[in-house]
C-alpha positions as CSV (number, residue, x, y, z in Angstrom):
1,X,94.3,146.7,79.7
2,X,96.1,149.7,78.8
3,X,97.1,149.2,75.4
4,X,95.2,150.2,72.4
5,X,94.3,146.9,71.6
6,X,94.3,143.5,72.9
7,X,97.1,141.9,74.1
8,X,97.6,138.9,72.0
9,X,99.0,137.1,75.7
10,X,95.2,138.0,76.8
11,X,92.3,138.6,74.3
12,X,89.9,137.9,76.6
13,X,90.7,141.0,78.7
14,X,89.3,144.3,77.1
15,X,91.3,147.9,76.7
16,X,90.0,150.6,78.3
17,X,89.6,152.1,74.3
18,X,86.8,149.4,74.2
19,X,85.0,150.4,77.2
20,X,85.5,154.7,75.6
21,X,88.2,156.0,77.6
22,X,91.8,156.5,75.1
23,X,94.3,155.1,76.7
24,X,96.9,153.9,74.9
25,X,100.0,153.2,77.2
26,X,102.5,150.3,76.5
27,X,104.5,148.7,79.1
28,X,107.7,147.8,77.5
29,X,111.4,146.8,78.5
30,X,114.1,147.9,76.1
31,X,118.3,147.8,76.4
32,X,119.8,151.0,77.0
33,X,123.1,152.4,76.1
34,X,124.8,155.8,76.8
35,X,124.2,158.4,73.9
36,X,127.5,158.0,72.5
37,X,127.5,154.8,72.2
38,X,129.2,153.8,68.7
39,X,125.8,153.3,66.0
40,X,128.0,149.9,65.2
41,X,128.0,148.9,68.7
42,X,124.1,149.8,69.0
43,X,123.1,148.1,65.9
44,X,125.0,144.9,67.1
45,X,123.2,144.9,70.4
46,X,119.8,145.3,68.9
47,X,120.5,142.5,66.5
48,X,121.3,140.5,69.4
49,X,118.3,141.3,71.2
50,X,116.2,140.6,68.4
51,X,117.4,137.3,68.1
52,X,116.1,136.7,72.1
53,X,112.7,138.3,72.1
54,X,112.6,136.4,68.0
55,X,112.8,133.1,71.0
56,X,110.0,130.6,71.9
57,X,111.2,131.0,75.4
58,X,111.2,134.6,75.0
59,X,107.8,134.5,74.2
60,X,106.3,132.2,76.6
61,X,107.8,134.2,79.0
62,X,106.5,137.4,78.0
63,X,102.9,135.8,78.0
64,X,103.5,134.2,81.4
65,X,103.3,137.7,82.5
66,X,100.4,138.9,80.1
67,X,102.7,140.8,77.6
68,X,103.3,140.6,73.8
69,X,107.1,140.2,72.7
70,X,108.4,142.5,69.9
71,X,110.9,144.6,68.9
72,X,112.1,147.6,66.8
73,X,115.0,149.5,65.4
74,X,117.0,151.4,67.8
75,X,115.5,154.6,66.0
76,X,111.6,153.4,66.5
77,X,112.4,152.6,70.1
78,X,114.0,156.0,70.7
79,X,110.6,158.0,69.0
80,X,108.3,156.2,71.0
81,X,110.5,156.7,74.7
82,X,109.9,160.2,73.3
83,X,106.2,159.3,72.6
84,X,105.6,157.6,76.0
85,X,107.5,160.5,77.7
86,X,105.3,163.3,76.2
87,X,101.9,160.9,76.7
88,X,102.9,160.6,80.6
89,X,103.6,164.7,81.0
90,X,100.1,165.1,80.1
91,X,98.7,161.9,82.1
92,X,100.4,163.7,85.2
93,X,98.7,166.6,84.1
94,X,95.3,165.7,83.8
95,X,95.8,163.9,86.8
96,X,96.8,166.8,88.4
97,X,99.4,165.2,90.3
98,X,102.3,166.9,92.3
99,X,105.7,166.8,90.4
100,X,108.6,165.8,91.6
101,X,112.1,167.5,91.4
């Protein structure tokens, strides 16, 4: 697993942290909206999506597929695209793998 620590879907499967290599990449779905989208009109979106991933269904359906639900504030989820994106550049790098334009 990928993730820093266990997924709470899976704790019997290890992360790669446990076995000493630091990876710590989250796969995570998230609603997009253009950047000028009206704060009011992203706020009321997130609320609405918290209420679905806040869901049993939600849940069990996130663990069918050996993931933990959660959510954030439209500013948390913004800093960590900005996280992953940064995190990726230098996975590619290290990698050494040929970029795309």
């Amino acid at each position: 697993m990928s993730l820093k620590e266990r997924l709470h879907a899976a704790p019997q499967y290890p992360t790669f942290n446990e076995y000493g290599y630091p990876v710590d990449v989250d796969g995570w779905w998230a609603g997009y909206v253009p950047s000028a989208t009206p704060r009011s009109i992203v706020n009321y979106l997130n609320a609405a999506l918290d209420q679905v991933v806040a869901s049993e269904e939600c849940r069990q359906f996130f663990n069918g597929i050996i993931c933990d639900p959660w959510s954030q504030t439209p500013d948390q989820s913004q800093a960590l695209l900005e996280r992953q994106l940064s995190a990726w550049h230098d996975y590619v790098e290290i990698a050494k793998l040929e970029k795309e334009h």
